[in-house]
MDTraj code that builds the backbone (N, CA, C; nanometers):
import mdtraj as md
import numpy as np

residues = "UNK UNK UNK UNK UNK UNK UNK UNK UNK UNK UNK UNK UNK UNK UNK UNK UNK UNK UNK UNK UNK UNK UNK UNK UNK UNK UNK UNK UNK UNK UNK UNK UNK UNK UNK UNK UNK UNK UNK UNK UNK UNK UNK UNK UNK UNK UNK UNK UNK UNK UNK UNK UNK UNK UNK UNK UNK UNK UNK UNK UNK UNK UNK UNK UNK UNK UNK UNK UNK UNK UNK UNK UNK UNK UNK UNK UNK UNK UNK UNK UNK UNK UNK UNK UNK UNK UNK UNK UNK UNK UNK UNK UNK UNK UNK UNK UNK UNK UNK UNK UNK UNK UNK UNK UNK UNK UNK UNK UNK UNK UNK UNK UNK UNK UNK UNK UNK UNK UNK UNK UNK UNK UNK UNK UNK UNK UNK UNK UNK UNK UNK UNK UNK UNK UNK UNK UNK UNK UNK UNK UNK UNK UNK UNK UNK UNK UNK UNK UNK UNK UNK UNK UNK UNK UNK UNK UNK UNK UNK UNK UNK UNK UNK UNK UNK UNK UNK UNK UNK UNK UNK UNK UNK UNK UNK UNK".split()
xyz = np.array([
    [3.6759, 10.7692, -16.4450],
    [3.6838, 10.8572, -16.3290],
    [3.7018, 11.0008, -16.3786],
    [3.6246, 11.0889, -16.3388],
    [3.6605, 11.2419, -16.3304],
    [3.7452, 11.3002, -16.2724],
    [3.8034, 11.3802, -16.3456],
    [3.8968, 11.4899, -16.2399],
    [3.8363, 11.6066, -16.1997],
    [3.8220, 11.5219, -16.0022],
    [3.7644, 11.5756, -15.9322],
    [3.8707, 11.5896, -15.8560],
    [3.9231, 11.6622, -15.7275],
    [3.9705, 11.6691, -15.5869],
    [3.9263, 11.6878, -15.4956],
    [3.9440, 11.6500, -15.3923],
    [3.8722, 11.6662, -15.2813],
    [3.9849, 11.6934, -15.1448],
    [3.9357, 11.8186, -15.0701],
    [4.0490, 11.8456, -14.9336],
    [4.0014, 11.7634, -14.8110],
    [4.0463, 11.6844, -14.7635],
    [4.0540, 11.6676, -14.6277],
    [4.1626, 11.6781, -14.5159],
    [4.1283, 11.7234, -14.4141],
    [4.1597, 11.8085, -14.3386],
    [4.1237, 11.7537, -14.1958],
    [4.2467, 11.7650, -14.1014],
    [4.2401, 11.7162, -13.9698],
    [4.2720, 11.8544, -13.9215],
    [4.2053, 11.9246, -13.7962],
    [4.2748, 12.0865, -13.7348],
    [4.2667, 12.0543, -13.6105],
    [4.3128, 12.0495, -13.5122],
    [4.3319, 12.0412, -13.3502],
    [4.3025, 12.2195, -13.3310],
    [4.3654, 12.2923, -13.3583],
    [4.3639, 12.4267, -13.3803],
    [4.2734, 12.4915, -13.4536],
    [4.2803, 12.4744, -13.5907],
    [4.2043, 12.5400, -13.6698],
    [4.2977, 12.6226, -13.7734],
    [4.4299, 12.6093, -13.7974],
    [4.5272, 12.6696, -13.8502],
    [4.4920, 12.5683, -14.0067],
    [4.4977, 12.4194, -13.9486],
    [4.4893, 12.3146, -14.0991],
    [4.3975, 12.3681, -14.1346],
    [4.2429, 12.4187, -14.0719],
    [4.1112, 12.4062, -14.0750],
    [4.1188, 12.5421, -14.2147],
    [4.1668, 12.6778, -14.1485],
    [4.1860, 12.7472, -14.2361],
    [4.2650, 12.7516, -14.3443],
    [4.3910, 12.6604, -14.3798],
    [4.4628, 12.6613, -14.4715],
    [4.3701, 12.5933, -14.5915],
    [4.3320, 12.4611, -14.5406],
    [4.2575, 12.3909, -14.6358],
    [4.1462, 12.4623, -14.6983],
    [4.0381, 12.5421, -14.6303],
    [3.9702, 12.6635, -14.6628],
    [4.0293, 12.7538, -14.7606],
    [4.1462, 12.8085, -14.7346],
    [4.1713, 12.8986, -14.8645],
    [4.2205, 12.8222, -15.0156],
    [4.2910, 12.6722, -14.9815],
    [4.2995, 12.6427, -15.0798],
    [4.1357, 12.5781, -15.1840],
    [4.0541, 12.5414, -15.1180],
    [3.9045, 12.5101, -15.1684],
    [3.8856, 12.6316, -15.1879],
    [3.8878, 12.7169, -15.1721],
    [3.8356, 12.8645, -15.2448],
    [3.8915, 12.8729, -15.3540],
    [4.0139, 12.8723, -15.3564],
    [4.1102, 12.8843, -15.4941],
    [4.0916, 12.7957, -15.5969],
    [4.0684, 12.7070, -15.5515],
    [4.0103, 12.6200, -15.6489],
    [3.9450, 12.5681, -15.6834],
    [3.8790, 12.5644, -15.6016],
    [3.6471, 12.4952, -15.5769],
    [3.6528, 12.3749, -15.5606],
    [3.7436, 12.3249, -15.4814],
    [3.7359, 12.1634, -15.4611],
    [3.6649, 12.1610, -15.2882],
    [3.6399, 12.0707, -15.3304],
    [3.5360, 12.0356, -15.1897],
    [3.5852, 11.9789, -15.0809],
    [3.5613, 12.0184, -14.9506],
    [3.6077, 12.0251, -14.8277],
    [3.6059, 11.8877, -14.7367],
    [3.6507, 11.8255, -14.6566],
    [3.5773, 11.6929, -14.5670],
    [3.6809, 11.6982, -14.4208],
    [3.6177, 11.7524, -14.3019],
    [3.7053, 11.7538, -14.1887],
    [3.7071, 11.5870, -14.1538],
    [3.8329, 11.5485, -14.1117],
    [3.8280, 11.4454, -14.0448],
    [3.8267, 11.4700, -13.8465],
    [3.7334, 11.4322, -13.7901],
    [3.7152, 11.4324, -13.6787],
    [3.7451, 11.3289, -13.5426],
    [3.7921, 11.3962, -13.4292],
    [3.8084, 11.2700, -13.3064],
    [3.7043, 11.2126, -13.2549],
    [3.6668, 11.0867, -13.2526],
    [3.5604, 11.0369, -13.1820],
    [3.5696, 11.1062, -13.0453],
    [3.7225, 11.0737, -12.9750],
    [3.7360, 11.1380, -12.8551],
    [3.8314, 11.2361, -12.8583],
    [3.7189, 11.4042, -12.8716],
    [3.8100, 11.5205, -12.8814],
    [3.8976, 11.5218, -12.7899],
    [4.0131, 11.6164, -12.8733],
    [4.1289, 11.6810, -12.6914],
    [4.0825, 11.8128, -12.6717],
    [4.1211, 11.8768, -12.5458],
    [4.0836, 11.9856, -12.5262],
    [4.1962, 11.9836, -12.4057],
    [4.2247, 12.1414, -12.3764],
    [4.3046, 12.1963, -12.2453],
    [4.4603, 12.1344, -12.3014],
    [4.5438, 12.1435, -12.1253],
    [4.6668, 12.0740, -12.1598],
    [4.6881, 11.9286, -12.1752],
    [4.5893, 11.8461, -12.1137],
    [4.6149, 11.7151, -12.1165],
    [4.5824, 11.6968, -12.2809],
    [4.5118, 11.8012, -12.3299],
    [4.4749, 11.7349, -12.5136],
    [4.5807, 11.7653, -12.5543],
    [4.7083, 11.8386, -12.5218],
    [4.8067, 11.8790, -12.6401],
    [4.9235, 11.7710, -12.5678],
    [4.9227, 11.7189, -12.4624],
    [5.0039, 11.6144, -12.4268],
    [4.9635, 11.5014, -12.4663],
    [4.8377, 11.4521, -12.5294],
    [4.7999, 11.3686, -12.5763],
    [4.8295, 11.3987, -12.7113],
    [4.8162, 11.4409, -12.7549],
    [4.8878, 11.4954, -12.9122],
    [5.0505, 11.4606, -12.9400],
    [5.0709, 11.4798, -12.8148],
    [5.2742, 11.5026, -12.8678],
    [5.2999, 11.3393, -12.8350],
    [5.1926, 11.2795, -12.7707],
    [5.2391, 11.1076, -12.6798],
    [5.1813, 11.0217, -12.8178],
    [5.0586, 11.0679, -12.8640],
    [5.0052, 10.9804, -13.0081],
    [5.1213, 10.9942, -13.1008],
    [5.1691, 11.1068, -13.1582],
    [5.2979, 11.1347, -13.2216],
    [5.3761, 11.0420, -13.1972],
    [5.4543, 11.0389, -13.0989],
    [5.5253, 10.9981, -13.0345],
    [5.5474, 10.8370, -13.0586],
    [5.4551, 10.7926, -13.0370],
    [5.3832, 10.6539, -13.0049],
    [5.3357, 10.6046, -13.1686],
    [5.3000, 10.7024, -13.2805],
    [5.2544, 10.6399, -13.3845],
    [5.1025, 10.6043, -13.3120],
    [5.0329, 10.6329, -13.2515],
    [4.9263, 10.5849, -13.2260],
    [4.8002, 10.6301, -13.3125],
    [4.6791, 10.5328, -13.3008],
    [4.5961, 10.5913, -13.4518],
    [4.4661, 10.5753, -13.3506],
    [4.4438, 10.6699, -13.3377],
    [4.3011, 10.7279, -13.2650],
    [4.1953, 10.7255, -13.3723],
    [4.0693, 10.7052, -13.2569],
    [3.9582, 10.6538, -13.3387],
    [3.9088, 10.7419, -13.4202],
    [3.8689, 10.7816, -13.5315],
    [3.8215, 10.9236, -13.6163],
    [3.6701, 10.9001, -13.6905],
    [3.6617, 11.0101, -13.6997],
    [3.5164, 11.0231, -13.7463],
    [3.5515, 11.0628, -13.9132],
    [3.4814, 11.0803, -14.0383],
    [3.4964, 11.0801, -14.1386],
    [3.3130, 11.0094, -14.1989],
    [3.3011, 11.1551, -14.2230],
    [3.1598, 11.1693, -14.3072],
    [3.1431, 11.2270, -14.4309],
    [3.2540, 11.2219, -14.4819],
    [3.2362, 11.2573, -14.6690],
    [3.2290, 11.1474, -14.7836],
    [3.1927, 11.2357, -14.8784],
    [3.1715, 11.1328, -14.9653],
    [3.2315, 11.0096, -15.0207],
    [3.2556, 10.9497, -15.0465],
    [3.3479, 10.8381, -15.1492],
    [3.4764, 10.8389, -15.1724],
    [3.5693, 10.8085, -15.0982],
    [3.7386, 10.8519, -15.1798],
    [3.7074, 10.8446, -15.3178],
    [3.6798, 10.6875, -15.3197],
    [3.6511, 10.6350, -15.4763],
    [3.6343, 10.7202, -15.5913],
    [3.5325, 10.8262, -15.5947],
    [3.4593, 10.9147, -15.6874],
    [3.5627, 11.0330, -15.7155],
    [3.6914, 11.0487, -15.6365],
    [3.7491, 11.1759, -15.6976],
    [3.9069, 11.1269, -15.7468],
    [3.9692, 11.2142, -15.8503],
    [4.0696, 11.1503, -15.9036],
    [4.2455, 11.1664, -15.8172],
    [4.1622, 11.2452, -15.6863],
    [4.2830, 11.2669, -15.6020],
    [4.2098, 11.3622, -15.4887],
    [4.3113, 11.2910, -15.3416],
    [4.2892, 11.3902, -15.2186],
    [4.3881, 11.4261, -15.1697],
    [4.4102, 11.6014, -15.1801],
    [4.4961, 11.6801, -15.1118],
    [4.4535, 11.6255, -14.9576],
    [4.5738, 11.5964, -14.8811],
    [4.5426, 11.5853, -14.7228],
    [4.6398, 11.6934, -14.6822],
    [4.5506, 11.8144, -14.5699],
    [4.5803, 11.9149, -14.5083],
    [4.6158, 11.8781, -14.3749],
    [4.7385, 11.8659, -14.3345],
    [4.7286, 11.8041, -14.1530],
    [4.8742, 11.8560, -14.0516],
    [4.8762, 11.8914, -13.9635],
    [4.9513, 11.9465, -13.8876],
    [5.0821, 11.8236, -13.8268],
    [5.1663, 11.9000, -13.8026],
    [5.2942, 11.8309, -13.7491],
    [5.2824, 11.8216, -13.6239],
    [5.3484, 11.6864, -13.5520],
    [5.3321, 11.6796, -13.4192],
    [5.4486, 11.6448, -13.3671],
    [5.5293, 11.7117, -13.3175],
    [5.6640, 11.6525, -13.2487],
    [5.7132, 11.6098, -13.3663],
    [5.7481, 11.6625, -13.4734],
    [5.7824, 11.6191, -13.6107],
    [5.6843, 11.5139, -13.6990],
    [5.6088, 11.5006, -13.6367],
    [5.5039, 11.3482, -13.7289],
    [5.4243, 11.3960, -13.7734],
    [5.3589, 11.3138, -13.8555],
    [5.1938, 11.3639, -13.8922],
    [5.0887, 11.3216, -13.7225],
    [5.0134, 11.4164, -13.8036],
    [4.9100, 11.4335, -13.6644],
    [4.8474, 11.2993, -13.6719],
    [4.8396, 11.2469, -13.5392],
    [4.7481, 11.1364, -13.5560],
    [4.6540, 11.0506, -13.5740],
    [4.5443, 11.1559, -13.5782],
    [4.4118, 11.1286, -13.6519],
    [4.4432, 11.1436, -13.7969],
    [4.5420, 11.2049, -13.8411],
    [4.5297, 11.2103, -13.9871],
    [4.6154, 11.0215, -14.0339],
    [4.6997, 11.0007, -13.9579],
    [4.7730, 10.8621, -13.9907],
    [4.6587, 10.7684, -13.9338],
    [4.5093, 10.8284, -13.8489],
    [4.4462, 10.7046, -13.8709],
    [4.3417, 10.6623, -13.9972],
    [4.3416, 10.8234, -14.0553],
    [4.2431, 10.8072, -14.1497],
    [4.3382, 10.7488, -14.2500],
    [4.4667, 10.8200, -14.2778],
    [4.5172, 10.7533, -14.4167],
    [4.5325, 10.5926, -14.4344],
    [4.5863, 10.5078, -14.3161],
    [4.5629, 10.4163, -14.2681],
    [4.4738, 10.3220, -14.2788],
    [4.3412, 10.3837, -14.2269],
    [4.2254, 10.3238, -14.2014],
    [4.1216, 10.3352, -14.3939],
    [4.1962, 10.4306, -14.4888],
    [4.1291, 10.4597, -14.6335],
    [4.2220, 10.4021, -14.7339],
    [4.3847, 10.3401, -14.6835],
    [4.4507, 10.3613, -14.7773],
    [4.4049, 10.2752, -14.8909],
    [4.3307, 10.1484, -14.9056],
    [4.2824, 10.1508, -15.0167],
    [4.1858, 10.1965, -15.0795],
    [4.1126, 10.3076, -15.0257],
    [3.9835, 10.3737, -15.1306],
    [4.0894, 10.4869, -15.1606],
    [4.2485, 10.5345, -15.1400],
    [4.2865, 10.6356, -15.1366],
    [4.3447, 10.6168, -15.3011],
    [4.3162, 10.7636, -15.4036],
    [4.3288, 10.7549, -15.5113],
    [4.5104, 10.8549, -15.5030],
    [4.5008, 10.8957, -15.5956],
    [4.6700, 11.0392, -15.5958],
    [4.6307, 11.1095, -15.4939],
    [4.7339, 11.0717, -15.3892],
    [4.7307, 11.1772, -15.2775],
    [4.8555, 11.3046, -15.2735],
    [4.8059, 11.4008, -15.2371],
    [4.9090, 11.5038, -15.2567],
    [4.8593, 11.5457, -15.1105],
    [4.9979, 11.6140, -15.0200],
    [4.9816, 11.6453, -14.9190],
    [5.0413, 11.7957, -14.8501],
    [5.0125, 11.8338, -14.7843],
    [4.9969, 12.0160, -14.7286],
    [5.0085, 11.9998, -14.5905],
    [5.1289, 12.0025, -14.5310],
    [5.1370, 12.0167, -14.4001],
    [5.1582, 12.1815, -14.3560],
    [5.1177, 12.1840, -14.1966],
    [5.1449, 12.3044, -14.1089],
    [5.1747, 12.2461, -13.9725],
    [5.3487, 12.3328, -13.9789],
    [5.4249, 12.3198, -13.8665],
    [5.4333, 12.4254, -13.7417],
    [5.5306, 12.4032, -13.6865],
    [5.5661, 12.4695, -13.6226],
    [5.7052, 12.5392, -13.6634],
    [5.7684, 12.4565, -13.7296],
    [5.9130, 12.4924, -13.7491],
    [5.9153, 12.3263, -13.8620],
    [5.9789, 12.2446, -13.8651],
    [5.9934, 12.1211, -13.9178],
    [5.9421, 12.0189, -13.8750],
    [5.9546, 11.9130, -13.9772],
    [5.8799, 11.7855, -13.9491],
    [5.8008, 11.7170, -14.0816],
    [5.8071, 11.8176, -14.1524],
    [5.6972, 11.7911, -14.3213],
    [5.7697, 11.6781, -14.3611],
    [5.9173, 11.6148, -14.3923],
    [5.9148, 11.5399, -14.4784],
    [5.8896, 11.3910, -14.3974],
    [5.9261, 11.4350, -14.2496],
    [5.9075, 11.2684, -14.1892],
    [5.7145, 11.2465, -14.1857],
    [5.6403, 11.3433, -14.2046],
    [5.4511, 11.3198, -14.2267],
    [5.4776, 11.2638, -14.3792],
    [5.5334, 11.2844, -14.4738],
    [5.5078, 11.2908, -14.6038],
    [5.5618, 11.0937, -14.6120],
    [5.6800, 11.1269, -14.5701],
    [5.7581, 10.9887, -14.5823],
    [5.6220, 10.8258, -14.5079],
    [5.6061, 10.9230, -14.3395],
    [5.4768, 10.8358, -14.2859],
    [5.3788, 10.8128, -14.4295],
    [5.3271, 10.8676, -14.5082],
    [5.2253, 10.8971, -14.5886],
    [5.2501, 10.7828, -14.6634],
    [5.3182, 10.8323, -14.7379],
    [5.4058, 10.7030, -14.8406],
    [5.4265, 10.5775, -14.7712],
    [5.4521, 10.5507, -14.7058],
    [5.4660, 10.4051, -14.5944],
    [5.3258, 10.3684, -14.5825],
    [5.2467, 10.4383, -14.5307],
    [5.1274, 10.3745, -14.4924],
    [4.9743, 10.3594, -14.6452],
    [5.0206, 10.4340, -14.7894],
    [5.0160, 10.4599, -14.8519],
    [5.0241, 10.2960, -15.0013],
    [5.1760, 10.2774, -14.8874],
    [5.2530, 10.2048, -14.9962],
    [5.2940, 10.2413, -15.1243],
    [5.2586, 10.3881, -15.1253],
    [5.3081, 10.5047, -15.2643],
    [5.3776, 10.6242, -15.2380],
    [5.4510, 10.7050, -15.3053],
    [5.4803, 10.7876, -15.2306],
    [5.3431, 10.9182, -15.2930],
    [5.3491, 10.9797, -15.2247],
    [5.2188, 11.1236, -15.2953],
    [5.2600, 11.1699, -15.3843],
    [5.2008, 11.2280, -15.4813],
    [5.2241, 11.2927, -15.5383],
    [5.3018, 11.4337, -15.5989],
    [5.2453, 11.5343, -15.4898],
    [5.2968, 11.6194, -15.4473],
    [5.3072, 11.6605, -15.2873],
    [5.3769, 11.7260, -15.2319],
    [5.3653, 11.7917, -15.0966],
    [5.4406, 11.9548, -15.1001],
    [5.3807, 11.9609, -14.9745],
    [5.4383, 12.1414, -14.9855],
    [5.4279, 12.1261, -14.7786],
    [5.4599, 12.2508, -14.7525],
    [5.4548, 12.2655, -14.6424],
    [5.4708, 12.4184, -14.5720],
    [5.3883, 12.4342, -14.4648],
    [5.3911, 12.6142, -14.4359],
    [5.4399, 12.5745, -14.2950],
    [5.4760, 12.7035, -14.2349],
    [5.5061, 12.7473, -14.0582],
    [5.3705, 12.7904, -14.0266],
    [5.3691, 12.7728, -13.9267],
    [5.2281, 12.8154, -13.8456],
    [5.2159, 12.9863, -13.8780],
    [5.3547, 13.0102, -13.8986],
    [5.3558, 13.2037, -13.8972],
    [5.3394, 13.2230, -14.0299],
    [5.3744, 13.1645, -14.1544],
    [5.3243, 13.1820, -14.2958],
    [5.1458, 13.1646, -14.3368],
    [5.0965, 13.0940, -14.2256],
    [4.9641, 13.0780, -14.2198],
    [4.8894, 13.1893, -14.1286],
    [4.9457, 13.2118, -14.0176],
    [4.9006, 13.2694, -13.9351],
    [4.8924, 13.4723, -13.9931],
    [4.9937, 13.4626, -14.0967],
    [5.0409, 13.6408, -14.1318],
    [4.9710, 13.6047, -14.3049],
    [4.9368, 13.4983, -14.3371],
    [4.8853, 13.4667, -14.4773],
    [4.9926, 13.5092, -14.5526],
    [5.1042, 13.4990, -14.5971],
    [5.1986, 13.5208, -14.6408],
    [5.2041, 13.3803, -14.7299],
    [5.1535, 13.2833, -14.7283],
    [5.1830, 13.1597, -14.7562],
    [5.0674, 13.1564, -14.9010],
    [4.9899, 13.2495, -14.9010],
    [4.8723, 13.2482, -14.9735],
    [4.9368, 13.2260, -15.1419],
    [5.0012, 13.2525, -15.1734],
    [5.0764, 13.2738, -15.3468],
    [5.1474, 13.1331, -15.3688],
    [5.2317, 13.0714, -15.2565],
    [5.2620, 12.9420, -15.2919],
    [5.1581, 12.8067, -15.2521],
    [5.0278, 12.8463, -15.1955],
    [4.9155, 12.7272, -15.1760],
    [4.8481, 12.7680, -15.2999],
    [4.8404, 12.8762, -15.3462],
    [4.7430, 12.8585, -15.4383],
    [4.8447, 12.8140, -15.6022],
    [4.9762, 12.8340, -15.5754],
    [5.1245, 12.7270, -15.6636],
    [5.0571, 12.5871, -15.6730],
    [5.0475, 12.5858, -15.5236],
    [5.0588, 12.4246, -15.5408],
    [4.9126, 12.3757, -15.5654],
    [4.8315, 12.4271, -15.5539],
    [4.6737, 12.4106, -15.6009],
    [4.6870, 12.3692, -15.6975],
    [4.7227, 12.4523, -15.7882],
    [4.7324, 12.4502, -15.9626],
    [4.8313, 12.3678, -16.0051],
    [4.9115, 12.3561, -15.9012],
    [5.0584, 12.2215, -15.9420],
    [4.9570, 12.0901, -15.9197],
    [4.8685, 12.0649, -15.8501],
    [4.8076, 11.9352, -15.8193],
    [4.7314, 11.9040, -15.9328],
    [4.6057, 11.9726, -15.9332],
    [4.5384, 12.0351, -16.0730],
    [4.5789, 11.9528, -16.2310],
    [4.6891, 12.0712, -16.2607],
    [4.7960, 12.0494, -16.3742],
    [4.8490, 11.8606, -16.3615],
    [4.8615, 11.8444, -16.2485],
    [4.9378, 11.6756, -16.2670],
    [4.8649, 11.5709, -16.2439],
    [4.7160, 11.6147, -16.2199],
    [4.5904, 11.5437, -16.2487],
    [4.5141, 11.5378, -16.3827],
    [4.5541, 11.6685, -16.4332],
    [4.4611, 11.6401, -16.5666],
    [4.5909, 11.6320, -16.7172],
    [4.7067, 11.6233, -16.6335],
    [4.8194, 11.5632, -16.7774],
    [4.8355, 11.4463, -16.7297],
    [4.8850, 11.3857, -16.8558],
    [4.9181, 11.2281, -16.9123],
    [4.9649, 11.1656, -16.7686],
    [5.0072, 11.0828, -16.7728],
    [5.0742, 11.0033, -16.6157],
    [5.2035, 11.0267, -16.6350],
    [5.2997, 11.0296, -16.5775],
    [5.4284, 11.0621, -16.5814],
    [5.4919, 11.0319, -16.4183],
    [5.6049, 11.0385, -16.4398],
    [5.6637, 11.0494, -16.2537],
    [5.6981, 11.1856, -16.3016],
    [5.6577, 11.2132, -16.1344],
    [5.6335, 11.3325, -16.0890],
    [5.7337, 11.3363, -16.0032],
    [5.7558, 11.4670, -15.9469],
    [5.8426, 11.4749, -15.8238],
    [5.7777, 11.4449, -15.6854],
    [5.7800, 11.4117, -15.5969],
    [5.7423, 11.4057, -15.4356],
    [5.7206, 11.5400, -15.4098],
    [5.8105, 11.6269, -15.4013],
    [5.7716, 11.7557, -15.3341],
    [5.7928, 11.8513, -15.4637],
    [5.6801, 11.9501, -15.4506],
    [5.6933, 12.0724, -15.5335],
    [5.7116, 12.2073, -15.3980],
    [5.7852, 12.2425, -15.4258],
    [5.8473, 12.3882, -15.3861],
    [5.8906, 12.5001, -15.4389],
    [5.8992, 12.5965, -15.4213],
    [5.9569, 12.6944, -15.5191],
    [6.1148, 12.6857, -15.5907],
    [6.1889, 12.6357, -15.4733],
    [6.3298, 12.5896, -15.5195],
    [6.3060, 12.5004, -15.6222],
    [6.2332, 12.3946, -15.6395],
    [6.2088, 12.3267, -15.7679],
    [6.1551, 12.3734, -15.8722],
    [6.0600, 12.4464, -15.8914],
    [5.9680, 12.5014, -15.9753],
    [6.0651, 12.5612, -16.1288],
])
top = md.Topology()
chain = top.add_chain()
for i, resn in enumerate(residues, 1):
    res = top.add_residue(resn, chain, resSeq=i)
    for name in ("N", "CA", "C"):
        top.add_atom(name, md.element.get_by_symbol(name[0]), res)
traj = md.Trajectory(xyz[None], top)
């Protein structure tokens, strides 16, 4: 297997949509949106958002990229919901976890909620990830967040192409 990475990315918004974007720039890894069979839109889509949360529910998703198989790890980019991972993203991890190789994960909140998506991850995973990090919607939104995604780019990177080792769960700056 090559060390390849690959981003995929769930955005209701477009906040994941752009985070995952700057980190594939930074590092030239290649992009894959995961999509709703049945989009939300208006208020009933963001009450359907906080009730899937809520509920653990795993909505039907679309997913048209290449091969998990073929890369040596996928950063997953995905938003917090009422503290959870978003729910199209727990249907894809779910629905891939065995083509899923070293996953390292990148949430965007509102305020908190990153370690109970990360912990979901690892559960549904049956591993824990590799790495995780996590931004506020306002560290994304003012790009202020730009110096520690492109940290953790190169933290993923770096613990893909050294020896195997245990790693930590979360890289942050307090750790670093």
């Amino acid at each position: 297997m090559n060390n390849k990475i690959l981003v995929v990315t769930y955005s209701y918004t477009g906040t994941c949509r752009q985070l995952a974007q700057w980190l594939c720039s930074a590092q030239d890894w290649p992009l894959v949106e995961v999509t709703e069979a049945k989009p939300r839109s208006g208020v009933l889509g963001t009450w359907r958002c906080v009730i899937d949360s809520l509920l653990y529910r795993r909505p039907e998703i679309r997913y048209e990229g290449p091969s998990l198989r073929e890369f040596k790890a996928v950063v997953l980019v995905a938003p917090i919901w009422a503290y959870r991972l978003a729910s199209p993203m727990r249907s894809f991890v779910a629905s891939r976890r065995d083509e899923l190789p070293d996953v390292a994960v990148v949430s965007a909140m509102g305020g908190r909620g990153a370690p109970n998506a990360v912990a979901e991850i690892g559960r549904l995973l049956g591993r824990s990830p590799i790495l995780s990090t996590a931004f506020t919607a306002r560290e994304i939104e003012d790009g202020s967040c730009a110096a520690r995604l492109q940290a953790f780019g190169k933290a993923v990177q770096a613990a893909e192409e050294g020896p195997s080792a245990v790693r930590p769960a979360t890289w942050s700056p307090q750790t670093a």
